[in-house]
Kinemage of the C-alpha trace (Angstrom):
@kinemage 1
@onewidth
@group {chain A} dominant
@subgroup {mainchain}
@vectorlist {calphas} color= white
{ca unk a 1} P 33.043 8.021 7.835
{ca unk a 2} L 31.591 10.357 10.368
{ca unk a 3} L 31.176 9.288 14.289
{ca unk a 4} L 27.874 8.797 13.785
{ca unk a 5} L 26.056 5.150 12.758
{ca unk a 6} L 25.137 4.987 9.042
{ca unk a 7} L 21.517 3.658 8.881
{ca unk a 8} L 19.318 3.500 5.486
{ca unk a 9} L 16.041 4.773 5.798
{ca unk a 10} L 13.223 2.473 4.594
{ca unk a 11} L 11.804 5.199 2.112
{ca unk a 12} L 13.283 4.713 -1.504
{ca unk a 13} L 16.252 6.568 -2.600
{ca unk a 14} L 17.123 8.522 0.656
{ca unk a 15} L 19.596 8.884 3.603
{ca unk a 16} L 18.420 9.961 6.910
{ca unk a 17} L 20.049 12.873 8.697
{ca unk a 18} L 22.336 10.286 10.515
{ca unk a 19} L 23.519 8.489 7.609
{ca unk a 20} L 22.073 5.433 8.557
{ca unk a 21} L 21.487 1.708 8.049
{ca unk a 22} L 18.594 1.073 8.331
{ca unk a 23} L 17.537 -1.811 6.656
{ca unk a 24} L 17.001 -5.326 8.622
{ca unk a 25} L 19.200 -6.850 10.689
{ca unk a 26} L 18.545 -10.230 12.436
{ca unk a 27} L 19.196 -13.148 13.552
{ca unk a 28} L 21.663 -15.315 14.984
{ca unk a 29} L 22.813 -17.075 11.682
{ca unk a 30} L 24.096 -20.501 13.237
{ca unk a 31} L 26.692 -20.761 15.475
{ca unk a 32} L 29.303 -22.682 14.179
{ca unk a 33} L 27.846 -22.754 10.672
{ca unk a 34} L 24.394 -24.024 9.920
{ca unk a 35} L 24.333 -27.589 8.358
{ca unk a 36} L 22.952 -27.309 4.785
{ca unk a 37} L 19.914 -29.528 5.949
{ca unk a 38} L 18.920 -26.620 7.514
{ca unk a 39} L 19.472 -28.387 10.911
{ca unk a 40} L 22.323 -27.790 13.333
{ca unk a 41} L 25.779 -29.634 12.291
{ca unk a 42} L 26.722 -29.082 16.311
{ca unk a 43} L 24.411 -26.774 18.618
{ca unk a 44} L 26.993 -24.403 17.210
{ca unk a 45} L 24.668 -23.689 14.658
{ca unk a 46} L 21.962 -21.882 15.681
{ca unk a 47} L 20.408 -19.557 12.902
{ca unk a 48} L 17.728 -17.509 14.661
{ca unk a 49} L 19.015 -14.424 17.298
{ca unk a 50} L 18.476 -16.863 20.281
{ca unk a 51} L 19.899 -19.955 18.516
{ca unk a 52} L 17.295 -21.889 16.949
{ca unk a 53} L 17.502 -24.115 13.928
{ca unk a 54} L 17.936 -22.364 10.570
{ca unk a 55} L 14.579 -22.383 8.871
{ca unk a 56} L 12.952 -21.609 12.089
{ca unk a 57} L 10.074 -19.403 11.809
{ca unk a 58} L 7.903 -20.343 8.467
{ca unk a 59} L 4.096 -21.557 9.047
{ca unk a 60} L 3.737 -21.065 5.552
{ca unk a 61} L 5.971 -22.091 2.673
{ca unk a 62} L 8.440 -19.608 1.616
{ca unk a 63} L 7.186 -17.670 -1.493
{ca unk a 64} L 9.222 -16.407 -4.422
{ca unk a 65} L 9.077 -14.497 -7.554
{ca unk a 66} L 11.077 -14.914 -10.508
{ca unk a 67} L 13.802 -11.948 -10.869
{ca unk a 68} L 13.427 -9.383 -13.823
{ca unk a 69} L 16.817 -9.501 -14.383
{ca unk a 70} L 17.507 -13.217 -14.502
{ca unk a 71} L 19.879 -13.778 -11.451
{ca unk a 72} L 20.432 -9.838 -11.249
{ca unk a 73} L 19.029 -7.056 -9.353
{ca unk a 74} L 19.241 -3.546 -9.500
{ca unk a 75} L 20.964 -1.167 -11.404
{ca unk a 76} L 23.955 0.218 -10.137
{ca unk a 77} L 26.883 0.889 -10.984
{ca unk a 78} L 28.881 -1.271 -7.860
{ca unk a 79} L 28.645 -4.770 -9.093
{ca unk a 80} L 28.098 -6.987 -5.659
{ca unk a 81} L 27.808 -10.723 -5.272
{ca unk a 82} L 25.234 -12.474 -3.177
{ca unk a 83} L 26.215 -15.981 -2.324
{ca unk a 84} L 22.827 -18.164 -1.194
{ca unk a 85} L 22.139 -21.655 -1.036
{ca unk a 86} L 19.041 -21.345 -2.992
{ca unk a 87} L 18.799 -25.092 -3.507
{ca unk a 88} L 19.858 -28.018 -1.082
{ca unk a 89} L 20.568 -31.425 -2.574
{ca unk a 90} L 19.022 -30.329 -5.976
{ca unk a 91} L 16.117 -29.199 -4.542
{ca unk a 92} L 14.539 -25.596 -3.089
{ca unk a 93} L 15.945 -24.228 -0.247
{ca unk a 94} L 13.782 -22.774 2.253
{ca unk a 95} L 16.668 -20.582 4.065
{ca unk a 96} L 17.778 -19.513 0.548
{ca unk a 97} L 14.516 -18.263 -1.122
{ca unk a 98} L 13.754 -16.093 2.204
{ca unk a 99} L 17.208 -14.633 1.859
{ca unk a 100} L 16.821 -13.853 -1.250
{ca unk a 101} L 13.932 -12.487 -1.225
{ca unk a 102} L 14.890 -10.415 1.701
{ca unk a 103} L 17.520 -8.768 -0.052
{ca unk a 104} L 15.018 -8.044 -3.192
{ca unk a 105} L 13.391 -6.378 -0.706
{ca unk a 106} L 16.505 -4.758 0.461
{ca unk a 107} L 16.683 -2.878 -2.647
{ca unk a 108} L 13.272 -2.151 -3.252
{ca unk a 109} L 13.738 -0.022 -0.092
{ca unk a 110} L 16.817 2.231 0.011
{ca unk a 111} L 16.770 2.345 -4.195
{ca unk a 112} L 17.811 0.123 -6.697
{ca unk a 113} L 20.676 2.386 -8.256
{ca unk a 114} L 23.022 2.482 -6.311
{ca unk a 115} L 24.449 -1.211 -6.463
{ca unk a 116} L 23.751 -4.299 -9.189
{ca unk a 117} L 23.651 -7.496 -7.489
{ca unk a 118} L 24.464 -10.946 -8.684
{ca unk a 119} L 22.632 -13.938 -7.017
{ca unk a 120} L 24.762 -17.234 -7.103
{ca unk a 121} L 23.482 -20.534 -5.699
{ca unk a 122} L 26.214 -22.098 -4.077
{ca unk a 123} L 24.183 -25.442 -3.863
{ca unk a 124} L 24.767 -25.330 -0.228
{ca unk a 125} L 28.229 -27.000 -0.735
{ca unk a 126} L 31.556 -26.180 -0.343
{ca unk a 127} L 32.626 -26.750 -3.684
{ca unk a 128} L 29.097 -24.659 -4.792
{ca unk a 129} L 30.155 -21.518 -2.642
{ca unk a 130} L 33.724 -21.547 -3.943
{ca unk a 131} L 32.706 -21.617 -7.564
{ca unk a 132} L 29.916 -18.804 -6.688
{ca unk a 133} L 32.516 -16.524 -5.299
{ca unk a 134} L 34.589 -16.911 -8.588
{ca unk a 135} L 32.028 -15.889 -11.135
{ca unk a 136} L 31.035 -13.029 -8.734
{ca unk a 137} L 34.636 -12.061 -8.807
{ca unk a 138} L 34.561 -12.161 -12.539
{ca unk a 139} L 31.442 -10.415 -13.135
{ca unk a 140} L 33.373 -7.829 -11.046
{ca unk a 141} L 32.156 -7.977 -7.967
{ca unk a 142} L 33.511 -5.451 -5.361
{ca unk a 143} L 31.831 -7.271 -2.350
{ca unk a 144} L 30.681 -10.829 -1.389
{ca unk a 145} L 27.819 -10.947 0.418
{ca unk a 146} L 26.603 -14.387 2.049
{ca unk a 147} L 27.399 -17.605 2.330
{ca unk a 148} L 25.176 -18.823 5.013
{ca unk a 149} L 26.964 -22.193 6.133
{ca unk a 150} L 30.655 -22.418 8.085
{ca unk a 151} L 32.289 -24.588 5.510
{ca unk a 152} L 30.578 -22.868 2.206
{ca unk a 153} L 32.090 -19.409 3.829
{ca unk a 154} L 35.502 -20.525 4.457
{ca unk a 155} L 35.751 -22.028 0.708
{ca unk a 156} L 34.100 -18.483 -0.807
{ca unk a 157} L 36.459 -16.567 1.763
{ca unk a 158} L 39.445 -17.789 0.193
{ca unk a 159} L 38.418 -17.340 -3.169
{ca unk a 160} L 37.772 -13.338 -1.942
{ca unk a 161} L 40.607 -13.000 -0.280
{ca unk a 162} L 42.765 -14.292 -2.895
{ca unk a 163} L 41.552 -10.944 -5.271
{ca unk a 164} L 41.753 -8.496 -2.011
{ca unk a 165} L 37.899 -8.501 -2.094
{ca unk a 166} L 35.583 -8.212 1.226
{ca unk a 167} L 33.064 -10.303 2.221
{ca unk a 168} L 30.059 -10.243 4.563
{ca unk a 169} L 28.979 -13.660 5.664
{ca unk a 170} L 26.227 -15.285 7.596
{ca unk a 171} L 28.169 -17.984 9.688
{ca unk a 172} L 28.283 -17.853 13.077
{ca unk a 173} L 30.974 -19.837 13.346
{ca unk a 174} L 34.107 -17.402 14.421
{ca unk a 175} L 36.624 -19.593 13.141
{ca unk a 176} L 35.873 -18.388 9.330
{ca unk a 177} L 36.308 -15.007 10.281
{ca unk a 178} L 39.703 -13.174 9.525
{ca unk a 179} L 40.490 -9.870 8.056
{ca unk a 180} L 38.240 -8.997 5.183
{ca unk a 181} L 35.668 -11.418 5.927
{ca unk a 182} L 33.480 -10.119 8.180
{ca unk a 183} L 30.418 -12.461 10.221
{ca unk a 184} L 26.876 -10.199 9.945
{ca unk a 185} L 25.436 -13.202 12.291
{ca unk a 186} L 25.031 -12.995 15.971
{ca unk a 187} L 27.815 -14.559 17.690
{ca unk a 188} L 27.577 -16.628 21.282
{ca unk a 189} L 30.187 -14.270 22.540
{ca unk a 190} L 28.180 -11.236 22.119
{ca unk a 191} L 25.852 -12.640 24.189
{ca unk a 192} L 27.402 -14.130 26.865
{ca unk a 193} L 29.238 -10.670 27.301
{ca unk a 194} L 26.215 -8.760 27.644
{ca unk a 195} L 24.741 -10.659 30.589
{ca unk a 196} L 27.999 -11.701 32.387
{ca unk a 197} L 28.569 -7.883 31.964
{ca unk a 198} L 25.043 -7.298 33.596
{ca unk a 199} L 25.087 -9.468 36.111
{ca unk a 200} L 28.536 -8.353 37.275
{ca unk a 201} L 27.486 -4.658 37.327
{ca unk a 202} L 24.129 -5.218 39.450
{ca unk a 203} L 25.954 -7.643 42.688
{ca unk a 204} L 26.931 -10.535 40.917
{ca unk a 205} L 30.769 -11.489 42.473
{ca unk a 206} L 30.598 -15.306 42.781
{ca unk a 207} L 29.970 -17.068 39.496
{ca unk a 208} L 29.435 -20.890 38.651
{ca unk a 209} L 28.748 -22.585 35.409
{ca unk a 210} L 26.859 -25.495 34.039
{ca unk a 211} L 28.335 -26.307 30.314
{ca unk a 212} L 27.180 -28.640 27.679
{ca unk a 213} L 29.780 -30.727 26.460
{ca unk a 214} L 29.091 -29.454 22.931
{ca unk a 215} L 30.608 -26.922 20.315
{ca unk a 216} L 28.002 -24.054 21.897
{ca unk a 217} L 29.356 -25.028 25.411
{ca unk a 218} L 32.934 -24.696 24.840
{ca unk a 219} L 32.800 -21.503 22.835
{ca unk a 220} L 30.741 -19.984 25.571
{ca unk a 221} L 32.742 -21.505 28.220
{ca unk a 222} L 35.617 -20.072 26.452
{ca unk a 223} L 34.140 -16.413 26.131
{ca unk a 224} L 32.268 -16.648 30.173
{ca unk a 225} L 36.066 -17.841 31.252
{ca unk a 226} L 37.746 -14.930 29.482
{ca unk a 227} L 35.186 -12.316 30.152
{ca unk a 228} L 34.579 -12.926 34.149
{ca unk a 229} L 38.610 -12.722 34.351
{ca unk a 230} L 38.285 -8.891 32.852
{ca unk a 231} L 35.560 -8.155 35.201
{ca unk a 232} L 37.684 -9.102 38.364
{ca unk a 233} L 34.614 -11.508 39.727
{ca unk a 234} L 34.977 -14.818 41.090
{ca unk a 235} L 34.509 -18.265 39.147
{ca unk a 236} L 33.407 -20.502 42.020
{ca unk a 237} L 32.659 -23.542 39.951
{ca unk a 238} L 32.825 -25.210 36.162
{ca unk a 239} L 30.649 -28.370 35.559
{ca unk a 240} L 30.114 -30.122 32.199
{ca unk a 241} L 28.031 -32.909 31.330
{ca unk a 242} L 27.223 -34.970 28.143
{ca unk a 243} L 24.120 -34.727 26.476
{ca unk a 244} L 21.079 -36.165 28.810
{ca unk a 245} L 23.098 -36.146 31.977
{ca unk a 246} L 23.517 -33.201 33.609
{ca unk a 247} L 22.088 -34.726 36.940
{ca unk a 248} L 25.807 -35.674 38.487
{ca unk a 249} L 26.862 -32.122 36.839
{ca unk a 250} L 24.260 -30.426 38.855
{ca unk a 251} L 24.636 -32.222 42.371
{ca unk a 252} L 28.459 -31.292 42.340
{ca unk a 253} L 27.503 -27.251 41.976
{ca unk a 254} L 25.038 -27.523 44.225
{ca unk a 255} L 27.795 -28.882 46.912
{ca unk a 256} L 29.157 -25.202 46.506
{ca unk a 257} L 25.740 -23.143 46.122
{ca unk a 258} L 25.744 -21.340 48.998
{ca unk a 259} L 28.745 -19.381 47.397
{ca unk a 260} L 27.276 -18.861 44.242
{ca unk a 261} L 25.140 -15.906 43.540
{ca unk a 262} L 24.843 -16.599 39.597
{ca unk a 263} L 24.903 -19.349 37.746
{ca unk a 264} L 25.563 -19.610 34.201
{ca unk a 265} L 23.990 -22.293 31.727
{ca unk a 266} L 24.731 -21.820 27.738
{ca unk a 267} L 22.324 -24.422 26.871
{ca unk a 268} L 19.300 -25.179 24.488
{ca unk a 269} L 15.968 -24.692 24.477
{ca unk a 270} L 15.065 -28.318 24.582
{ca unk a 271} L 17.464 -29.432 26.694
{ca unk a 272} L 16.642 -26.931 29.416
{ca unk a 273} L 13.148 -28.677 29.834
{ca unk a 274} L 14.938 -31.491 32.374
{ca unk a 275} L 17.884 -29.570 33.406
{ca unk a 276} L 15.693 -26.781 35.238
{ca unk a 277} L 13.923 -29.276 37.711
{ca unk a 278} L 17.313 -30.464 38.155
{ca unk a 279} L 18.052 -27.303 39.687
{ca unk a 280} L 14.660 -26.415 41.717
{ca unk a 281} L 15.516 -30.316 43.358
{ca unk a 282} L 19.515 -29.509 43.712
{ca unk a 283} L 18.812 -26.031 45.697
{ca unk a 284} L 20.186 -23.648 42.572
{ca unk a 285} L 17.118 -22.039 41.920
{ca unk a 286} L 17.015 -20.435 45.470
{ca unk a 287} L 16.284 -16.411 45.137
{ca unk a 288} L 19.894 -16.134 45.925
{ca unk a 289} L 21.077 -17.418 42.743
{ca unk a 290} L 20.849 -15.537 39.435
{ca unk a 291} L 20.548 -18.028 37.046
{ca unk a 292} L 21.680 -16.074 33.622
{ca unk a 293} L 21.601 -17.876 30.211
{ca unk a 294} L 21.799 -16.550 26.172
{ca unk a 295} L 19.526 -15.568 23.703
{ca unk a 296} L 18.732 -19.907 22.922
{ca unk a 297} L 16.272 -19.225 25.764
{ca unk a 298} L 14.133 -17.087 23.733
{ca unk a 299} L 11.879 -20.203 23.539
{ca unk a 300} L 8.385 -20.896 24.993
{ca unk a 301} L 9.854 -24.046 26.101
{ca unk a 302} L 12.108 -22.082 28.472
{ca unk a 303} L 9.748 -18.971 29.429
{ca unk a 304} L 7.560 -21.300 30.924
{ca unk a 305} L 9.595 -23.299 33.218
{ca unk a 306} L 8.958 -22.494 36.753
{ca unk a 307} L 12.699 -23.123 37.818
{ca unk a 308} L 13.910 -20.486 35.689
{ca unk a 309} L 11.258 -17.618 36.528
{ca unk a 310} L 13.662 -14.624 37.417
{ca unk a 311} L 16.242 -16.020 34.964
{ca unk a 312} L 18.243 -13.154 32.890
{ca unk a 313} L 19.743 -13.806 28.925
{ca unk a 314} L 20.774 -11.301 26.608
{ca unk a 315} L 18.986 -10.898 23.648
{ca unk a 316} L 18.235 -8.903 20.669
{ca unk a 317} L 15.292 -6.415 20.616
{ca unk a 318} L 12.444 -8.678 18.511
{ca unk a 319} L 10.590 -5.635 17.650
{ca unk a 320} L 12.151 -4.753 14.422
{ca unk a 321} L 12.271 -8.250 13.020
{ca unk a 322} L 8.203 -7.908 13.543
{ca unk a 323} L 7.528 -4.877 11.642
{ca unk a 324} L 10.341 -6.354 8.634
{ca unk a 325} L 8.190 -10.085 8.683
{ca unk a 326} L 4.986 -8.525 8.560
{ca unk a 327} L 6.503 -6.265 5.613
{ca unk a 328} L 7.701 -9.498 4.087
{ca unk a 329} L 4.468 -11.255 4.110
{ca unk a 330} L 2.483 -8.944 2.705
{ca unk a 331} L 5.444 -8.624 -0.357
{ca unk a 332} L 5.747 -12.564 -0.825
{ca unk a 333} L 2.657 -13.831 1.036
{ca unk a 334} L 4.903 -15.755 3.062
{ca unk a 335} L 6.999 -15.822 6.619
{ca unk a 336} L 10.498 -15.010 6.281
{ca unk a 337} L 12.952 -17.336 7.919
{ca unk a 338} L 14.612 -15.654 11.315
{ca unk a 339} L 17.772 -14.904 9.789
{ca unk a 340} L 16.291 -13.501 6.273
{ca unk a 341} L 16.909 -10.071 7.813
{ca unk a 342} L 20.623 -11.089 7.638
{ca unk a 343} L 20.337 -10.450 3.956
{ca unk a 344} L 18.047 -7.653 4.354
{ca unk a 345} L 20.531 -5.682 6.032
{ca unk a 346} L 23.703 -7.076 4.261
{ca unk a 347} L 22.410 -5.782 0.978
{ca unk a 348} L 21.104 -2.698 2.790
{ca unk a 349} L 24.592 -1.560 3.996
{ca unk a 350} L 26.234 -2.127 0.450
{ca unk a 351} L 24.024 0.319 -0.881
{ca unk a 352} L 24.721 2.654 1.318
{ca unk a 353} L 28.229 2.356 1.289
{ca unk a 354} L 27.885 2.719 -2.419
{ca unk a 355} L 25.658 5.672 -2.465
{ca unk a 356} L 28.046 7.349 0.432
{ca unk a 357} L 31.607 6.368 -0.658
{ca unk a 358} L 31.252 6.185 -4.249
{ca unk a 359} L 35.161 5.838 -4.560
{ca unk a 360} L 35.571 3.384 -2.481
{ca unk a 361} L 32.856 1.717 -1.022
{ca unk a 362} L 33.887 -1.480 0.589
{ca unk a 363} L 36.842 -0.150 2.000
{ca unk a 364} L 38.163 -1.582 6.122
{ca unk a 365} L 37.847 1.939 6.980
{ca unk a 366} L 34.593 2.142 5.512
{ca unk a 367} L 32.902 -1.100 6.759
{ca unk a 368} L 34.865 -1.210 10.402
{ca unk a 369} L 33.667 2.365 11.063
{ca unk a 370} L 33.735 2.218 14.998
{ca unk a 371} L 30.201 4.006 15.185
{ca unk a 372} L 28.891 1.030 13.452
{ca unk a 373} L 25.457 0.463 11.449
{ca unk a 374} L 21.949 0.433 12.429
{ca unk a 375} L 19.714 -2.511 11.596
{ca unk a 376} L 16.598 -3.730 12.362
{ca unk a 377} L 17.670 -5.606 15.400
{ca unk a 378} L 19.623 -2.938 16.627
{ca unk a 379} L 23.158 -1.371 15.987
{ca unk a 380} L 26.167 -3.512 15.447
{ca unk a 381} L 29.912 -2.891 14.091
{ca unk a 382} L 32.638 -5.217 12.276
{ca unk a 383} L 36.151 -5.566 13.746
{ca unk a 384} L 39.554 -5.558 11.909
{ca unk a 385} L 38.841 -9.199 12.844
{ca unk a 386} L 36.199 -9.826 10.584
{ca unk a 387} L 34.334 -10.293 14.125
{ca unk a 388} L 31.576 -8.511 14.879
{ca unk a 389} L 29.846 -6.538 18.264
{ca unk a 390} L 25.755 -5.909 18.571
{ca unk a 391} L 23.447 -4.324 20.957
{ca unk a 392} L 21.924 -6.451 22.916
{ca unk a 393} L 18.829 -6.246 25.563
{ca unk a 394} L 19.192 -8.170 28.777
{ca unk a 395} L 15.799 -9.555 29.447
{ca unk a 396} L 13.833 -11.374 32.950
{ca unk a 397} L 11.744 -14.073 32.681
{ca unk a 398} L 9.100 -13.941 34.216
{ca unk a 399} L 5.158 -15.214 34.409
{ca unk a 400} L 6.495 -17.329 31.127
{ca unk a 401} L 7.409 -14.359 29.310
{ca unk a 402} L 10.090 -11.737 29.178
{ca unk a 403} L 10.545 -8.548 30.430
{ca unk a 404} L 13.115 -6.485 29.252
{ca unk a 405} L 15.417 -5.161 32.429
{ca unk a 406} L 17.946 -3.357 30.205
{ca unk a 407} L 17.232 -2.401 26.735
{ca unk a 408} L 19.933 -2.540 23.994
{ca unk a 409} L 22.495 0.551 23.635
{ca unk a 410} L 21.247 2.568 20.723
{ca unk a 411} L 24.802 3.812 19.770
{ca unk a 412} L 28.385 2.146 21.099
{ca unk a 413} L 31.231 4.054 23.042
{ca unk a 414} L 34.221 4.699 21.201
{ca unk a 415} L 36.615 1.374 20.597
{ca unk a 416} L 39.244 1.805 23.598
């Protein structure tokens, strides 16, 4: 693979210059595996960028069209499997028909001959996902794409790994990761990186915390912890709190604020509504306290609180995921869910990988390339991990909207 980012370019059939990627990426595909109700099992699964429940995004109901093929598409010769829960329960899935048709429209794009896809409904279950990733394997698939949800990826993942095949999954849940199967979603870590990073670099030395007691919380406690260590700033201050009562939480930082100068809070949208007056009453929304959060704040219940005006989270850059949902409506009449450019850009990178490595497509080399892939929501790379590293804006709130302060790196230094 060459240094530079492979992107697909959105005209049929051809590579830009760069070899690049670019197709769709998007969205935050739960965090520590979206529930097949399309809910969150634990606020670890978020499936939009910022966090947000899985179907999140459709005012209209989620369009599809029959495939020519029967559950095939294209007409290439890399045989690839595409894992979906295209039915929950019995019944339609939401999630799955906007993934699907997201990578139809995948292929539509960057050519249709490069790779042949076979589209398996995993039923949303376990059991589903496993059998799904055995016929794929013997229709001959050399690549899993999908599942969506934590437990339907770790059953398919050891059916893949078992015949030394890859797989690119939508879980955010890091714990199904491992060599070979890689995570396309956006992962908590990413994000609290980025703006601990950010904040460190522009002043920041004296950090505190505020953490749900909740699968979210401790995975971004875990990652704040870790990451403020490397940086060499200060940690003046963990508090956690249950559900509803962050009050005592709050009133023990603020004991301390007047050696804080950010303060970190990895919660949700919702909950942030009665834990920001908290703050304005407890003194931590003083000017002298950077209040820093991740992308779950990307919510017009946040932007609007006047405690958290001047706020910072990380976040992806929206503006691709605009252009691709406006595409997708006028293709299916519908809105796509957040994460249907997940699929998008999953299916997008197989055929490129196809088209450019014709030997051997799917290869770690190949699909850990450190100069990673462009997508619509910006560049991002796999590790040897099966984890994964995006681009990611840091943005202000401010005047109940954001403002972007720091806009996402267009390429990524060299792994050290």
């Amino acid at each position: 693979m060459s240094g530079r980012e492979l992107s697909v370019s959105g005209r049929s059939g051809s590579l830009s210059p760069v070899l690049a990627l670019c197709a769709a990426l998007a969205a935050l595909a739960g965090l520590a595996g979206c529930s097949p109700s399309g809910g969150e099992r634990a606020p670890l699964v978020a499936a939009s960028p910022g966090g947000g429940t899985v179907a999140a995004v459709p005012t209209t109901p989620v369009q599809s069209e029959p495939l020519p093929g029967g559950n095939h598409m294209g007409t290439g010769p890399v045989q690839v499997g595409l894992i979906l829960p295209l039915t929950a329960n019995g019944a339609p899935s939401v999630v799955g028909v906007s993934l699907r048709n997201a990578a139809q429209m995948a292929l539509q794009d960057v050519g249709q001959n490069d790779i042949t896809l076979t589209v398996e409904d995993d039923q949303s279950t376990p059991q589903g996902a496993g059998a799904a990733a055995q016929a794929a394997l013997t229709a001959g698939a050399k690549l899993i794409i999908g599942p969506l949800f934590a437990p339907s990826v770790s059953a398919a993942g050891q059916a893949a790994r078992a015949a030394n095949v890859p797989m690119i999954a939508f879980s955010t849940d890091a714990s199904t990761a491992s060599p070979g199967v890689y995570l396309l979603s956006f992962l908590i870590e990413n994000y609290v990186d980025r703006v601990v990073d950010y904040a460190a670099a522009h002043g920041k030395r004296s950090f505190a915390a505020l953490i749900p007691n909740s699968d979210y919380g401790r995975v971004a406690e875990a990652e704040f912890m870790q990451e403020t260590a490397r940086l060499g700033v200060r940690v003046q201050g963990v508090e956690h709190y249950d559900p509803g009562q962050a009050d005592v939480a709050v009133r023990r930082l603020a004991s301390s604020a007047a050696q804080i100068d950010a303060l970190f809070i990895p919660e949700q949208a919702q909950a942030m509504t009665a834990i920001a007056p908290l703050l304005a009453t407890n003194g931590l929304a003083s000017p002298h306290i950077k209040i820093l959060g991740t992308g779950l704040w990307d919510d017009a219940r946040v932007l609007g609180l006047p405690a958290l005006q001047g706020a910072w989270f990380a976040a992806p850059d929206n503006s691709g995921f605009t252009r691709f949902a406006a595409k997708y409506r006028s293709r299916f009449g519908s809105d796509p869910t957040r994460i249907a450019t997940l699929a998008r850009d999953a299916v997008a990178l197989a055929a490129a990988l196809a088209r450019t490595h014709p030997n051997d497509p799917y290869s770690e080399r190949n699909l850990t390339s450190p100069a990673g892939f462009r997508g619509i929501d910006g560049v991002f790379r796999f590790r040897r991990n099966g984890l994964n590293q995006r681009a990611l804006a840091v943005v202000k709130i401010e005047h109940g909207a954001t403002t972007t302060i720091s806009p996402a790196p267009r390429s990524f230094a060299p792994k050290a």
